[in-house]
N, C-alpha and C positions, 0 to 999 in steps of 0.2 A: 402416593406413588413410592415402589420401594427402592432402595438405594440402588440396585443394579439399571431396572429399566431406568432409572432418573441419569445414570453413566450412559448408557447405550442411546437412550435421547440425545446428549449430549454430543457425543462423537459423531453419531449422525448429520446435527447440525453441524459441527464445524468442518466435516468430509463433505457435504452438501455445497457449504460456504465457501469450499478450499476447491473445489474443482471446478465452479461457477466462473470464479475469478481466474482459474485456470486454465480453462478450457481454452482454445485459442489464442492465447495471450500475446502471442507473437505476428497474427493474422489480423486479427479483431481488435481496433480498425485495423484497417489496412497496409495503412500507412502510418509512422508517428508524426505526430503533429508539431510545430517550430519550440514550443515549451518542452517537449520530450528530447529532441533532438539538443536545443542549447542544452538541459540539465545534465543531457550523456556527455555531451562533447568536452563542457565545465568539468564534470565528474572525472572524465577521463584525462584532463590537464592537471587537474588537481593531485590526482594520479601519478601522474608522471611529473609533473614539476612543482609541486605546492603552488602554483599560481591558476586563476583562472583567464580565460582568451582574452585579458583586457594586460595583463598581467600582474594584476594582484595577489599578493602573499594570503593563501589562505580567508577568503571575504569570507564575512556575514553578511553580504547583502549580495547576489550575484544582479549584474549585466549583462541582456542580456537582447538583442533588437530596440536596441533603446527602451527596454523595460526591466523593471528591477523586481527580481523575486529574495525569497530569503534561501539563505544559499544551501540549508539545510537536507533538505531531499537529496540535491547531491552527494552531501555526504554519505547519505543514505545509500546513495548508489554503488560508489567504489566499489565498497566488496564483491557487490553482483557482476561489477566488471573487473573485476580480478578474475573471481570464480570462472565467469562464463564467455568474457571479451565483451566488445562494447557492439555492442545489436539491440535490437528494441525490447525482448525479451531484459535482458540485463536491465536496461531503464525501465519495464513497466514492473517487475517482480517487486523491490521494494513495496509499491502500492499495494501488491497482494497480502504480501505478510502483512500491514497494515491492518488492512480488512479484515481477517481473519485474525488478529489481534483483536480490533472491533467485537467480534463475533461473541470471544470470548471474555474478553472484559466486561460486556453487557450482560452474560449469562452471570459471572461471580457479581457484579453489582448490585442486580437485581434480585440475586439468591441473600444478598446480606441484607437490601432493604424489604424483601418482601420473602421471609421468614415462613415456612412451611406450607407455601403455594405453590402451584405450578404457574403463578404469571410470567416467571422468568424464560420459558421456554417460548411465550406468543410475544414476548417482548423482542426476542433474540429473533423471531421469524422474518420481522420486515427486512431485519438485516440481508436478507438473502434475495431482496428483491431487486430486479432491474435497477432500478433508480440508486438506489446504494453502491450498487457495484459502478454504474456508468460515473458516479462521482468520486468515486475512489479512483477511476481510472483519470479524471482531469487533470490531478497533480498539485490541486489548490490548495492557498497555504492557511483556507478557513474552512471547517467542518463541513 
């Protein structure tokens, strides 16, 4: 395959990948769910006062309905609720970049371990399926 089409594949997957996770992000679902809403609400205290809603200085471990996640996604959050204020959009975006990180970290992976093949591109494709995207949206703090 020659260098150009081997770019224009490329791009394509990850505009594919990048508007999948895209596309209604703020509708779909409908509603956010009690893990999207504590992470924003955390994010957004953290924000505003270095503490999260229990008042803790900066955690690594957030509280959160009597469940403890790791507090990292939030932080992950801020800037989107800087940029954008604090709506569901702002908390799922993170996720996105994520995924689309995903996308592309598996294509240069795959191109260093399988050297002058095209498997990097059928590798990079599952990425782009239902199931990857619906778990990229749960917010989990395991693959």
């Amino acid at each position: 395959m020659s260098k150009k089409i081997e770019i224009i594949t490329f791009v394509i997957i990850v505009a594919i990948a990048a508007l999948l996770r895209l596309y209604q992000i703020g509708n779909v679902p409908p509603s956010p769910d009690w893990d999207e809403v504590s992470l924003g609400y955390n994010a957004y205290s953290i924000m505003l006062t270095g503490r999260d809603e229990y008042g803790e200085l900066l955690p690594v471990i957030m509280r959160s309905f009597d469940d403890y996640k790791p507090a990292l996604y939030s932080y992950f959050i801020i800037p989107f609720i800087k940029i954008f204020g604090l709506n569901t959009i702002s908390v799922r975006l993170p996720s996105v970049v994520f995924g689309i990180i995903a996308v592309i970290a598996t294509y240069f992976l795959t191109k260093e371990l399988f050297k002058n093949s095209n498997i990097k591109f059928e590798i990079c494709l599952p990425r782009l399926f239902a199931k990857q995207i619906f778990r990229g949206n749960l917010k989990l703090e395991i693959p």
